[in-house]
C-alpha positions as a Markdown table, in Angstrom:
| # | Residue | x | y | z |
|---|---|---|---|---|
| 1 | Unk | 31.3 | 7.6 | 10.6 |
| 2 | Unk | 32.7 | 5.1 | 12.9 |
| 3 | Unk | 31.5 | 2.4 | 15.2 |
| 4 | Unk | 27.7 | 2.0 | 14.4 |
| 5 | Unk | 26.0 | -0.8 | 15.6 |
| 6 | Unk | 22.9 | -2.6 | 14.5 |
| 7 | Unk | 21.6 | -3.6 | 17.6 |
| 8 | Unk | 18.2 | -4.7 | 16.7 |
| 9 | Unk | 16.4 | -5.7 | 13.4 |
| 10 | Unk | 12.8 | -6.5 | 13.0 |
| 11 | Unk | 11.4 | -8.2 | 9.8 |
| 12 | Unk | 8.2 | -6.0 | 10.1 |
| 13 | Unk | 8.9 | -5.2 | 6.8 |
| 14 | Unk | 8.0 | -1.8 | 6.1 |
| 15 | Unk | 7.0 | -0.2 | 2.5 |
| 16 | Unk | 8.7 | -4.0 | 1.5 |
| 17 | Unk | 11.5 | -3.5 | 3.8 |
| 18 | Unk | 12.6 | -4.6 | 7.4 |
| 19 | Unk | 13.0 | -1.9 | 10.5 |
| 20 | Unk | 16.5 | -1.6 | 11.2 |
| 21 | Unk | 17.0 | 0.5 | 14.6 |
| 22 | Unk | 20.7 | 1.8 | 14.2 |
| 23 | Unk | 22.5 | 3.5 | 17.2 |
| 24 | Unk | 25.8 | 5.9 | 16.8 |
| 25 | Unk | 28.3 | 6.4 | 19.1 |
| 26 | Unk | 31.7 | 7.7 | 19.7 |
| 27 | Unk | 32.5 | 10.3 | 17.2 |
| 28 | Unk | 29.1 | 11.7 | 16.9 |
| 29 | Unk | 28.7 | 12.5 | 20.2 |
| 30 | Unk | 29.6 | 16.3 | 19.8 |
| 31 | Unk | 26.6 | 16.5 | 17.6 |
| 32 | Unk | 23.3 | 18.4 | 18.9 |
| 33 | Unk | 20.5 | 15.8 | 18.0 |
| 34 | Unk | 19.5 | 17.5 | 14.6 |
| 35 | Unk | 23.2 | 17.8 | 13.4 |
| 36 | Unk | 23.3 | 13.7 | 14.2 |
| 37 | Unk | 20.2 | 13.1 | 12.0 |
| 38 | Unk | 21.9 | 14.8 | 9.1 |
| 39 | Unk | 25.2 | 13.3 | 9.4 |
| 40 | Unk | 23.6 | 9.9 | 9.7 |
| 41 | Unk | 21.0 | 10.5 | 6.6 |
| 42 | Unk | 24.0 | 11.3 | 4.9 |
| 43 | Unk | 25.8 | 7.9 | 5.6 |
| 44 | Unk | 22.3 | 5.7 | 4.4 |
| 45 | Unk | 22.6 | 7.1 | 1.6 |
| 46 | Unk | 26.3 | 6.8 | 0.8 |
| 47 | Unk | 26.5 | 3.5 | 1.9 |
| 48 | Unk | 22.6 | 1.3 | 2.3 |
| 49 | Unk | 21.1 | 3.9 | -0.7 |
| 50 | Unk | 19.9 | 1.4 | -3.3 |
| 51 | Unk | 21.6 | 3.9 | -5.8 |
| 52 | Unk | 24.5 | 4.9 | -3.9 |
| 53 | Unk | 26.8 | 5.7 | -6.7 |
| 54 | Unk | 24.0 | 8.0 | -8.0 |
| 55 | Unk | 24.0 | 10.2 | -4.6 |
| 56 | Unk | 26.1 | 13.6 | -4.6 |
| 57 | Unk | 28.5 | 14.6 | -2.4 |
| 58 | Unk | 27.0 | 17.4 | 0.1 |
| 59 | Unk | 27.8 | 19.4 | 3.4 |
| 60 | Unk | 25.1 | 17.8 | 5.0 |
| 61 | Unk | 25.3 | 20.1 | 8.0 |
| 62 | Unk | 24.3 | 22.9 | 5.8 |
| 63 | Unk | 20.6 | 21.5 | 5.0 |
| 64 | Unk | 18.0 | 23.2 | 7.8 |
| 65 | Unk | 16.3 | 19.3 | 8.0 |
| 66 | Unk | 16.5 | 15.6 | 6.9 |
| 67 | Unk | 13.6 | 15.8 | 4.8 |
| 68 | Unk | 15.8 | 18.6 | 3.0 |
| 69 | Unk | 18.7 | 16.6 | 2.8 |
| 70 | Unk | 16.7 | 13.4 | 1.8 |
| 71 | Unk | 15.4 | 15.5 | -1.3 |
| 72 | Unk | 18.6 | 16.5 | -2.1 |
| 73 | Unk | 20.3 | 12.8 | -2.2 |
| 74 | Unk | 17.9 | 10.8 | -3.8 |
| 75 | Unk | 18.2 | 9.5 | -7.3 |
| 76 | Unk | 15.1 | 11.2 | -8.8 |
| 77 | Unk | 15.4 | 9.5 | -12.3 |
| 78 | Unk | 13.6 | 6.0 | -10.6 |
| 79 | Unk | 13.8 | 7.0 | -7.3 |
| 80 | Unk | 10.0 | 8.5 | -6.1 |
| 81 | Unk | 9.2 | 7.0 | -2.3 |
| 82 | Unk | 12.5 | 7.2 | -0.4 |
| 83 | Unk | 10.8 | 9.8 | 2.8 |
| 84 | Unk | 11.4 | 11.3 | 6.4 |
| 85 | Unk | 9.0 | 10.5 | 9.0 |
| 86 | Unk | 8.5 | 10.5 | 12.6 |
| 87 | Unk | 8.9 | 7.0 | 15.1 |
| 88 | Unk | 5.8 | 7.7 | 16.2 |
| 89 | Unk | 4.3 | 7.7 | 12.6 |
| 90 | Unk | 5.8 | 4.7 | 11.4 |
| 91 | Unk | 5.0 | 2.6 | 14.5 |
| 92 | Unk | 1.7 | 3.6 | 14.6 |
| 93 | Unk | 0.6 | 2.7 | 11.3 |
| 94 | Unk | 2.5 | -0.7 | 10.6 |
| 95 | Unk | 2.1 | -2.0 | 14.0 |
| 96 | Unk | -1.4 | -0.9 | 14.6 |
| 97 | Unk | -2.6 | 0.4 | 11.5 |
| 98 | Unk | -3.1 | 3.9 | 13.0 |
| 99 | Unk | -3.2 | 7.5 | 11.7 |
| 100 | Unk | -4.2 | 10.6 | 11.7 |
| 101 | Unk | -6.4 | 11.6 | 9.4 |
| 102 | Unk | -10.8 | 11.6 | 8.5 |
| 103 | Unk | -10.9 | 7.6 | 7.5 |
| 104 | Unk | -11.5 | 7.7 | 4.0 |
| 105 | Unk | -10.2 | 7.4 | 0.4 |
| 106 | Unk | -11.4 | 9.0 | -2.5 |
| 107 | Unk | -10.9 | 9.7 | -6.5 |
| 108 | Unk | -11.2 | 12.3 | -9.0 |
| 109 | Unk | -13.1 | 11.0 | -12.2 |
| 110 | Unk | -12.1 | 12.0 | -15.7 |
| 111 | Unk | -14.3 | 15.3 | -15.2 |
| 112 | Unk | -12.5 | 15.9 | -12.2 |
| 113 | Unk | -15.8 | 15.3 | -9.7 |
| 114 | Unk | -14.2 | 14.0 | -6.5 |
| 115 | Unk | -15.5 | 10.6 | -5.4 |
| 116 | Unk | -15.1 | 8.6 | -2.3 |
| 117 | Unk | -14.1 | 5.3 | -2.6 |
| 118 | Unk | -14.0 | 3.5 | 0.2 |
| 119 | Unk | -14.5 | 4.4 | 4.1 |
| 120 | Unk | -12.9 | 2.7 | 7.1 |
| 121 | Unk | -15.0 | 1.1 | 10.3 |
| 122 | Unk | -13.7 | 3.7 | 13.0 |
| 123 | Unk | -14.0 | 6.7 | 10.5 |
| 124 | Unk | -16.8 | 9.6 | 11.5 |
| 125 | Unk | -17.9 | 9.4 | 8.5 |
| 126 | Unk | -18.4 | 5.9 | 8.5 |
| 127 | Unk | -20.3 | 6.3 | 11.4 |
| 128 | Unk | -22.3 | 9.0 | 10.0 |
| 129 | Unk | -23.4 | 6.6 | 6.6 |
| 130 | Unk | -21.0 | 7.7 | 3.9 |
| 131 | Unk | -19.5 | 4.9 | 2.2 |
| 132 | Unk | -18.6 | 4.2 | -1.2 |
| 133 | Unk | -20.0 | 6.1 | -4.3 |
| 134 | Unk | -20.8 | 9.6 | -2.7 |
| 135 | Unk | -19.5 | 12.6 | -4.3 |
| 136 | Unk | -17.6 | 15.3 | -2.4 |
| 137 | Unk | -19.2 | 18.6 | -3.8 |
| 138 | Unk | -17.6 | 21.3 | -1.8 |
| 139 | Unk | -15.2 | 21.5 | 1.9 |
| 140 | Unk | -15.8 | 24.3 | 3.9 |
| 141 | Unk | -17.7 | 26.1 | 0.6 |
| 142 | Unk | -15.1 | 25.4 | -1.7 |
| 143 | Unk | -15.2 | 23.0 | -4.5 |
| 144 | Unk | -12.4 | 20.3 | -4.5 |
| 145 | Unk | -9.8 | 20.0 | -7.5 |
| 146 | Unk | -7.0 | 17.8 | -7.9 |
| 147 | Unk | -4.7 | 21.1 | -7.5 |
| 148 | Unk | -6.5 | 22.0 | -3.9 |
| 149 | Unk | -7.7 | 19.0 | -2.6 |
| 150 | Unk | -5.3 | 18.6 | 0.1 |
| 151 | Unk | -5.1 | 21.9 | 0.8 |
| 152 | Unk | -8.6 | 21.8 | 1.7 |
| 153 | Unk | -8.4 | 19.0 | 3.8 |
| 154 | Unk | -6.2 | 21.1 | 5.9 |
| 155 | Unk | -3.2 | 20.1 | 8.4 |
| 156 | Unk | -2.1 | 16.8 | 9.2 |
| 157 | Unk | -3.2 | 17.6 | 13.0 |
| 158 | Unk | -5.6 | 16.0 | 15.5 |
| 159 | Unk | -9.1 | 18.2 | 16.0 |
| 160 | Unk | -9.0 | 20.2 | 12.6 |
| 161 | Unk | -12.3 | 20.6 | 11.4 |
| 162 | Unk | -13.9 | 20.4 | 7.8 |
| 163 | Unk | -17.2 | 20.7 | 6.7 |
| 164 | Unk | -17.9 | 18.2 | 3.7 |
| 165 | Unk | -20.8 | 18.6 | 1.3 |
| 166 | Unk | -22.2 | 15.3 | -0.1 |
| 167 | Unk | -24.2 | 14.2 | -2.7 |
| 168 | Unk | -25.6 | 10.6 | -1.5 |
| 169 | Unk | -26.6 | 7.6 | -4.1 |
| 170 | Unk | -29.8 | 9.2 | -3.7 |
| 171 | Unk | -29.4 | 12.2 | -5.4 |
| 172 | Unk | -29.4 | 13.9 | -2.1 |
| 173 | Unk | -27.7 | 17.0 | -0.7 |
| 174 | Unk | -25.8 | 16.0 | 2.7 |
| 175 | Unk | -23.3 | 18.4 | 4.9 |
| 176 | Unk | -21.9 | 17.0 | 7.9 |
| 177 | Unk | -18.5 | 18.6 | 10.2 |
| 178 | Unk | -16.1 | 15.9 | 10.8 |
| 179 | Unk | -12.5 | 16.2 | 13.0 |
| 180 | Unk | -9.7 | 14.6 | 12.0 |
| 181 | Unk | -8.6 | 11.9 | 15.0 |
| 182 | Unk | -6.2 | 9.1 | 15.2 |
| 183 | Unk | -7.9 | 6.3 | 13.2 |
| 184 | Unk | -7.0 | 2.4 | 13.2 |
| 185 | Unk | -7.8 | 1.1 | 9.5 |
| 186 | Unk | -9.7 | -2.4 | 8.6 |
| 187 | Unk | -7.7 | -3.6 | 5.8 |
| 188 | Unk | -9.8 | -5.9 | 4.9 |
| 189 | Unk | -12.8 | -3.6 | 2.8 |
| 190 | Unk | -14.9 | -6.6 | 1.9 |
| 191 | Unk | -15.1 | -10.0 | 1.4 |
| 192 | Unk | -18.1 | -12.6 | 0.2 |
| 193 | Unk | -18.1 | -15.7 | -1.8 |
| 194 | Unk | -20.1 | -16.4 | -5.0 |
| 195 | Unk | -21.4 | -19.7 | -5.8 |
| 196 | Unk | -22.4 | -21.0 | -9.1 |
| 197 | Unk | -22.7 | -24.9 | -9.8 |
| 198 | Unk | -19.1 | -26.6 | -9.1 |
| 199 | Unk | -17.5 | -22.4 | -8.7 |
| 200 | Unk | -16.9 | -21.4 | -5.8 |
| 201 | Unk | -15.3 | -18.0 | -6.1 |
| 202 | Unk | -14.0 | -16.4 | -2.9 |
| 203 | Unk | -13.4 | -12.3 | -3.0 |
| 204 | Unk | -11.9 | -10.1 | -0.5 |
| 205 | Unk | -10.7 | -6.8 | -1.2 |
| 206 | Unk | -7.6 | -5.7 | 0.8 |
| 207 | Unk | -6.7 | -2.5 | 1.4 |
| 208 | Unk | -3.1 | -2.6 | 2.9 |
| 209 | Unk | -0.1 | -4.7 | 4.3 |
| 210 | Unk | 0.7 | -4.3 | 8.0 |
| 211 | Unk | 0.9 | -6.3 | 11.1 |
| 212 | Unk | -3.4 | -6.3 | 11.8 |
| 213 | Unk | -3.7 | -7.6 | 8.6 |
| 214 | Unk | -2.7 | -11.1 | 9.5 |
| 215 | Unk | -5.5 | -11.8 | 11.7 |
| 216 | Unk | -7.7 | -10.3 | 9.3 |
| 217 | Unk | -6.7 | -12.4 | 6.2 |
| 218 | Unk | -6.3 | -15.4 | 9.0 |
| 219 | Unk | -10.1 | -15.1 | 9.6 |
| 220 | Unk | -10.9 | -14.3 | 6.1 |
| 221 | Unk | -9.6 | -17.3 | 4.5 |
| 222 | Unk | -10.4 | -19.5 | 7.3 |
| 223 | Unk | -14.2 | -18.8 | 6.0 |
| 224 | Unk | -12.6 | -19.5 | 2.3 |
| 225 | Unk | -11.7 | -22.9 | 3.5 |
| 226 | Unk | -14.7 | -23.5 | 5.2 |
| 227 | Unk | -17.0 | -22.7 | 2.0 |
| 228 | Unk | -14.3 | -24.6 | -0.1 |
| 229 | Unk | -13.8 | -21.8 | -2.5 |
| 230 | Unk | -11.7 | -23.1 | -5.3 |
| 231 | Unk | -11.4 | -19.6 | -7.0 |
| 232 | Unk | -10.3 | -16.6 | -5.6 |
| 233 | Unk | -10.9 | -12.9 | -6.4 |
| 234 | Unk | -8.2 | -10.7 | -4.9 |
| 235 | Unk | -8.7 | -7.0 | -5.3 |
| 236 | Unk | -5.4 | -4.4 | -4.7 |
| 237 | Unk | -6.8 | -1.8 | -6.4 |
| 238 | Unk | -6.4 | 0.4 | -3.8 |
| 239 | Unk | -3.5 | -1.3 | -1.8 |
| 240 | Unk | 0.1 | 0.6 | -2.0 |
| 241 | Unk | 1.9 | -2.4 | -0.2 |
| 242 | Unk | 3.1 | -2.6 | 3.4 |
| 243 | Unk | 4.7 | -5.7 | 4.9 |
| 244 | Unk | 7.0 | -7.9 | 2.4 |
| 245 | Unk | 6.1 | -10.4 | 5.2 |
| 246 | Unk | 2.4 | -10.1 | 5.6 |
| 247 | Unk | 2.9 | -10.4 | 1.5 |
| 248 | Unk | 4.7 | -13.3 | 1.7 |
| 249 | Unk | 1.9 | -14.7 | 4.6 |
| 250 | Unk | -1.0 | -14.1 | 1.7 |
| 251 | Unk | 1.0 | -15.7 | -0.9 |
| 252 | Unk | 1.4 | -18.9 | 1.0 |
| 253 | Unk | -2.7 | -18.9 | 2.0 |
| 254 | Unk | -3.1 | -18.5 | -2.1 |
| 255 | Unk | -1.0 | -21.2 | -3.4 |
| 256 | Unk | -1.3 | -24.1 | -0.5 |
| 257 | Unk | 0.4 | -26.9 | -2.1 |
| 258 | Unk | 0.6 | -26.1 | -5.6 |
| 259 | Unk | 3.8 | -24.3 | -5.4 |
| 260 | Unk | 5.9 | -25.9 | -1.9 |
| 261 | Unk | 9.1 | -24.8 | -2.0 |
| 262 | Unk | 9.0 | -22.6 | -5.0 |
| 263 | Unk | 11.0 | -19.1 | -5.0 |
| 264 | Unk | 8.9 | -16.5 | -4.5 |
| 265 | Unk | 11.3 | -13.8 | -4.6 |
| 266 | Unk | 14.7 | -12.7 | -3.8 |
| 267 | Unk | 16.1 | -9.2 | -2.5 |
| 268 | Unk | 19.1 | -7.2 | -4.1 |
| 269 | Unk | 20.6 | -4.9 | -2.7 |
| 270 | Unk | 23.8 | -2.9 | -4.2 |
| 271 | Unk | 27.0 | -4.2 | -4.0 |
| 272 | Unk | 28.2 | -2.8 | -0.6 |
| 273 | Unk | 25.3 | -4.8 | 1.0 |
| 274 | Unk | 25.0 | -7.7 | -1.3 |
| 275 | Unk | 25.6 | -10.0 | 2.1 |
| 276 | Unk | 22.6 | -9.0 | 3.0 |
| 277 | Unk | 20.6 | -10.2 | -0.1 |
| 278 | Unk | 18.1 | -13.3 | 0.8 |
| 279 | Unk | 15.2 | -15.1 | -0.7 |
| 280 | Unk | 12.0 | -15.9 | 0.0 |
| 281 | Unk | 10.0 | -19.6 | -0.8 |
| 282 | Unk | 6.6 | -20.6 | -0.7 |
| 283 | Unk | 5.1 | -23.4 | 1.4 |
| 284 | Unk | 1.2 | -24.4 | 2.8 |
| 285 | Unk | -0.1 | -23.0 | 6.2 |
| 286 | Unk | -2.8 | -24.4 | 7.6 |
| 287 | Unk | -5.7 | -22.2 | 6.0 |
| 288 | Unk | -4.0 | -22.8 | 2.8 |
| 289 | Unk | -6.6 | -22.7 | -0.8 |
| 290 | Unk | -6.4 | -25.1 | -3.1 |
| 291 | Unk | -7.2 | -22.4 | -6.3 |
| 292 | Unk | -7.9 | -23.6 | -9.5 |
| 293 | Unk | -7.7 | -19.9 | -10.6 |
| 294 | Unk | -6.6 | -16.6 | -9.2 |
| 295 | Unk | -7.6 | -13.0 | -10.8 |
| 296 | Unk | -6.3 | -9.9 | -9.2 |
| 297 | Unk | -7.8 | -6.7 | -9.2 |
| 298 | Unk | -5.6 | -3.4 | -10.1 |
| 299 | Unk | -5.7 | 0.3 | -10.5 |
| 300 | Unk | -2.8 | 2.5 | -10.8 |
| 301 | Unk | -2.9 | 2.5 | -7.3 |
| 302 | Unk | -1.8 | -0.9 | -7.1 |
| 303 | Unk | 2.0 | -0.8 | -5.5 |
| 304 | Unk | 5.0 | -2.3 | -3.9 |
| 305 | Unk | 3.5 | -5.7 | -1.8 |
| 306 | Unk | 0.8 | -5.8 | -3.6 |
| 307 | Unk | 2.4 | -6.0 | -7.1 |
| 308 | Unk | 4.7 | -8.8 | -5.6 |
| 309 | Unk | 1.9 | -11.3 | -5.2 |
| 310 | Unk | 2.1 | -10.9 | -9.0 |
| 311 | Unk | 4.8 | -11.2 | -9.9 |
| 312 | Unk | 6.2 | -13.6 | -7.2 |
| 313 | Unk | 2.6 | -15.8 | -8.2 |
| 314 | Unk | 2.9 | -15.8 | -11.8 |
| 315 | Unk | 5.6 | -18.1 | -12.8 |
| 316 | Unk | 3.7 | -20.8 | -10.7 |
| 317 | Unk | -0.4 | -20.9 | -10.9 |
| 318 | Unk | -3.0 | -19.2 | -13.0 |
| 319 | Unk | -2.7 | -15.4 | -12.4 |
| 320 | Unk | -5.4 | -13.2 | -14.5 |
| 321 | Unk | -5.0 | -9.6 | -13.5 |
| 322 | Unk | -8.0 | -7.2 | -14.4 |
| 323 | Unk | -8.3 | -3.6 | -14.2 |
| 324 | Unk | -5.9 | -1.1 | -14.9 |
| 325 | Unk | -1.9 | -1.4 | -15.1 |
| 326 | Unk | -0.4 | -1.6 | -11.7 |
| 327 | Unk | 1.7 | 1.6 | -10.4 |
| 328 | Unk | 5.6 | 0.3 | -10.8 |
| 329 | Unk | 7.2 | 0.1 | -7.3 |
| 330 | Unk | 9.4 | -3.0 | -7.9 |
| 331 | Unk | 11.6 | -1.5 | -4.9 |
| 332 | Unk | 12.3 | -1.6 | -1.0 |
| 333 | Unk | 12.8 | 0.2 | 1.7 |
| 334 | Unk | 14.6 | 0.1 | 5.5 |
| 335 | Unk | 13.3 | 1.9 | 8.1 |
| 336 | Unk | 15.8 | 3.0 | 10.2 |
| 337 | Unk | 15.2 | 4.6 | 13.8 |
| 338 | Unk | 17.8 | 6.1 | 16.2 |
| 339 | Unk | 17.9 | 6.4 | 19.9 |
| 340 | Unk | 19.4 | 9.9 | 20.1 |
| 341 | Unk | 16.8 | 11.8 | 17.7 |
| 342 | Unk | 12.4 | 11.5 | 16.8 |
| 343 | Unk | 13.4 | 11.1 | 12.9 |
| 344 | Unk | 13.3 | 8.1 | 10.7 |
| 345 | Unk | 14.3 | 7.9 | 7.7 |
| 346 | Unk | 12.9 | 5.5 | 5.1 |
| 347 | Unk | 15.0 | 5.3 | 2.0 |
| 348 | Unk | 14.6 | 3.0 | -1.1 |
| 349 | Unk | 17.9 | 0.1 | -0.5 |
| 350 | Unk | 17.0 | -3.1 | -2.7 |
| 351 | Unk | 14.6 | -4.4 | -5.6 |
| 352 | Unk | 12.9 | -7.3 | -6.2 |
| 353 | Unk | 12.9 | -10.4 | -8.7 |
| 354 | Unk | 10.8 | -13.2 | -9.6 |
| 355 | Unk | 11.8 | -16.4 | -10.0 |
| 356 | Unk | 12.3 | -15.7 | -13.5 |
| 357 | Unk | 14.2 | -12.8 | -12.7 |
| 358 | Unk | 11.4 | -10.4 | -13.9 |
| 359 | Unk | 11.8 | -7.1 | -11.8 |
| 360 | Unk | 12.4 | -4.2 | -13.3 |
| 361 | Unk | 8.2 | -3.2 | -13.8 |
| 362 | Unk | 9.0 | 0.7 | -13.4 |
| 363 | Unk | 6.2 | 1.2 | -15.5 |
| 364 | Unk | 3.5 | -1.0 | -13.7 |
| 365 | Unk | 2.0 | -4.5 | -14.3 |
| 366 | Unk | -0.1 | -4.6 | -17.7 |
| 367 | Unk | -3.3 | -6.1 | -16.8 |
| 368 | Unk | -4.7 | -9.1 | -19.0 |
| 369 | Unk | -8.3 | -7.9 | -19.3 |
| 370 | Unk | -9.1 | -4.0 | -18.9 |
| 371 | Unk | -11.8 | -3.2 | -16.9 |
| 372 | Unk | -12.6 | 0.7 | -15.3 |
| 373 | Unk | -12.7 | 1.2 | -11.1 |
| 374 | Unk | -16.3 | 2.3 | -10.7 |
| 375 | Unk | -16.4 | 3.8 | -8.1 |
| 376 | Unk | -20.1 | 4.8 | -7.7 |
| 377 | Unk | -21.3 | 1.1 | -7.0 |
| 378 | Unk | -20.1 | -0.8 | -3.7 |
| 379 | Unk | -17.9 | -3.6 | -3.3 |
| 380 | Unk | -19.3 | -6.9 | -3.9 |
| 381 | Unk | -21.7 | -5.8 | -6.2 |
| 382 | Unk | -21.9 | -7.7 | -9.7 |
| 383 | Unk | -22.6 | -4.7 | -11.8 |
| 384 | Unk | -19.3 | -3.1 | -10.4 |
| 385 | Unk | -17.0 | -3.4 | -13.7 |
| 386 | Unk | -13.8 | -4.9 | -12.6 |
| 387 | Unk | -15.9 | -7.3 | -10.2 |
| 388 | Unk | -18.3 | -8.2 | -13.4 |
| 389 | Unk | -14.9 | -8.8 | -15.6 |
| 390 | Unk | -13.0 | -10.8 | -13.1 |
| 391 | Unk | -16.5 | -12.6 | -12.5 |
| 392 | Unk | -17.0 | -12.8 | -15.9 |
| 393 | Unk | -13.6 | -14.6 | -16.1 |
| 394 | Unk | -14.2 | -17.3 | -14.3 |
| 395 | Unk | -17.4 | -18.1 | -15.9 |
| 396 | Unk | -19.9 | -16.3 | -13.6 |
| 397 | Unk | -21.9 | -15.2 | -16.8 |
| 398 | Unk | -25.2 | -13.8 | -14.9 |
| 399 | Unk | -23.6 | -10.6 | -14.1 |
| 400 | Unk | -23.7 | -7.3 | -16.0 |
| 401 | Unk | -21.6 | -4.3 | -15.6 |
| 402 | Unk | -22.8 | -0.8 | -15.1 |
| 403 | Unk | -23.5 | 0.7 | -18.3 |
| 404 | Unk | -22.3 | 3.9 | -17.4 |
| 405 | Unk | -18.6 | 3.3 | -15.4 |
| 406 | Unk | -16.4 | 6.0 | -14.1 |
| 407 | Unk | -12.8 | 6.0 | -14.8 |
| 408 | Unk | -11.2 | 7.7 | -11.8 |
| 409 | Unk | -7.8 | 7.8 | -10.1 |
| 410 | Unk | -6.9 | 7.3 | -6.3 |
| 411 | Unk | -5.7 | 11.0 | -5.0 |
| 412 | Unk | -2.7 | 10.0 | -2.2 |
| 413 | Unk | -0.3 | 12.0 | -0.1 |
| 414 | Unk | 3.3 | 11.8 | 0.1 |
| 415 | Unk | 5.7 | 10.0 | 1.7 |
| 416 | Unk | 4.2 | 7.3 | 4.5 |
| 417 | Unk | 0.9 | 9.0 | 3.8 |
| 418 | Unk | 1.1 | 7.3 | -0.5 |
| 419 | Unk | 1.1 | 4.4 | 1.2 |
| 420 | Unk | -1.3 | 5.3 | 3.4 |
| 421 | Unk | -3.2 | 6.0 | 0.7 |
| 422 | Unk | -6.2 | 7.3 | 2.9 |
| 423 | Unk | -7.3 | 10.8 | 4.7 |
């Protein structure tokens, strides 16, 4: 391929990478508009493909779509995120926090009794009074199992209709019809601060990394710094990442001064891009903490941005993560849009490192102090186990976890939708 031009790059880092909008010209012109996606698919991942020298050589005319053709490139050994989308997709959820979907995440528990865990503002079922710690018993009749689940959930189309059955806190029997709708998330799930003598422990728990979250963190730790909380409380256990920048913007409100001018991390990419490669430092903004300690919250749902604020934090103040290990996505990607076609494709094209050149965490973050995701008590409460163990931590003695916790794990789609990590 000859004569591409990058004519405009955005550092809305997406999935822990920047949009690229790439335009071709010249000699794919003969191309219908598919046939151009393939051939330029093909060229990412010859060339920007984090593990180029692992991709085969294909006809890439002779797959019927990119997503195809993506499948058929990437280096499945390390490689599980690299995706096809839509514009439309991808725009809408990192620059509005938008999809389509019901507004609400959920978790099957070791006896496989489905769970939801946590429920967005503008989701119906919000509105209707399901939040945290109800159990999905049955939709449309059937009862849900990690093999049907999403099956159930039908389409990923505006107006579809499921009935959910519910079994409230109460021990009550609730069925309501809800329509999936285009839905703009809070990422922000909770926040509160917890006082006890000289503590002051600040907790918010964030549920993704994408361009609304900065005024929501903004306002958030504004309060912090009003209350003078001196401890923080940061729960990702259900955040796949987003926005290496709106990472990088959280790390700096963390650390304030105790860290200015410290690495925070540095991107590789392989050697055909290595010009490309850059590093990121920390430094103070104005609503900057002054932390004596910081404990983070993980699941294996834990991912990408999220697990950089570990490791990027680590080497420079306290870090105490409790919970379960994090889920290993020490990668990132591009997003790259065309004029000529709707597709965009999203492939894996550098890792990370620490200042200490700690990066290759395949296998998650292991936590310092194990705690289960209880998902049947709400956020904020003391009793909740990782909140009672990170609490604990920092010497907030009076609370008690629940004697009877539920381990459970976060049920995702695929592709955008992981990081999504919501219905």
């Amino acid at each position: 391929m000859s004569n591409r031009n990058l004519f405009k790059i955005f550092l809305i880092t997406l999935g822990l990478a920047s949009i690229s909008m790439v335009s071709c010209q010249d000699d794919d012109d003969y191309l219908t508009a598919d046939e151009s996606a393939l051939t330029e698919l093909n060229w990412i991942m010859q060339n920007l493909y984090y593990w180029d020298t692992q991709v085969p050589n294909v006809n890439p005319l002779s797959y019927k779509d990119p997503a195809a053709l993506m499948d058929a490139l990437t280096y499945k050994t390390l490689d599980k995120w690299s995706y096809v989308t839509t514009k439309q997709e991808l725009k809408s959820y990192y620059e509005e926090g938008a999809f389509l979907g019901f507004g609400f995440g959920s978790s099957f528990d070791s006896e496989n009794k489905l769970w939801v865990s946590f429920v967005y503002k503008n989701s119906p079922l919000y509105t209707f009074g399901v939040r945290r710690g109800w159990q999905i018993t049955a939709i449309d009749g059937t009862a849900p199992t990690p093999e049907n689940y999403t099956a159930l959930l039908g389409p990923s189309e505006g107006g579809v209709l499921k009935k959910f059955s519910f079994i409230n806190p109460k021990g009550e029997v609730v069925e309501q019809t809800f329509s999936k709708s285009v839905l703009k998330m809070n990422t922000v799930l909770k926040d509160s601060v917890y006082t006890l003598g000289n503590l002051s422990i600040g907790y918010i728990v964030l549920k993704g990394f994408i361009t609304p979250t900065i005024d929501e963190l903004n306002s958030v730790f504004n309060t912090f710094l009003s209350k003078g909380v001196n401890n923080l409380i940061l729960d990702l256990r259900y955040n796949g990442g987003g926005s290496v920048g709106v990472s990088h913007l959280l790390a700096n409100q963390i650390c304030g001064s105790k860290a200015n001018g410290a690495l925070f991390l540095t991107q590789e990419h392989n050697k055909k891009s290595a010009s490309q490669n850059k590093s990121l430092y920390l430094s103070p903004v104005d609503n900057s903490l002054a932390l004596n300690n910081l404990v983070i919250i993980t699941t294996n749902a834990t991912a990408s941005a999220s697990e950089l604020i570990i490791s990027g934090l680590k080497p420079h103040m306290s870090v105490t993560v409790v919970g379960g290990k994090t889920y290993g996505k020490p990668v990132g990607m591009y997003s790259l849009m065309y004029t000529q076609f709707d597709w965009a494709f999203v492939p894996i094209c550098f890792r990370f490192v620490n200042s200490q050149g700690f990066g290759d965490y395949y296998n998650g973050i292991p936590v310092d102090i194990e705690a289960d995701d209880n998902v049947r008590v709400p956020f904020g409460s003391t009793t909740e186990s990782s909140l009672s163990a990170a609490l604990t931590h920092l010497g907030y003695t009076s609370t008690k976890a629940s004697a009877t916790p539920i381990k459970s794990k976060l049920v995702v789609g695929k592709g955008l939708y992981e990081e999504i990590g919501s219905w």
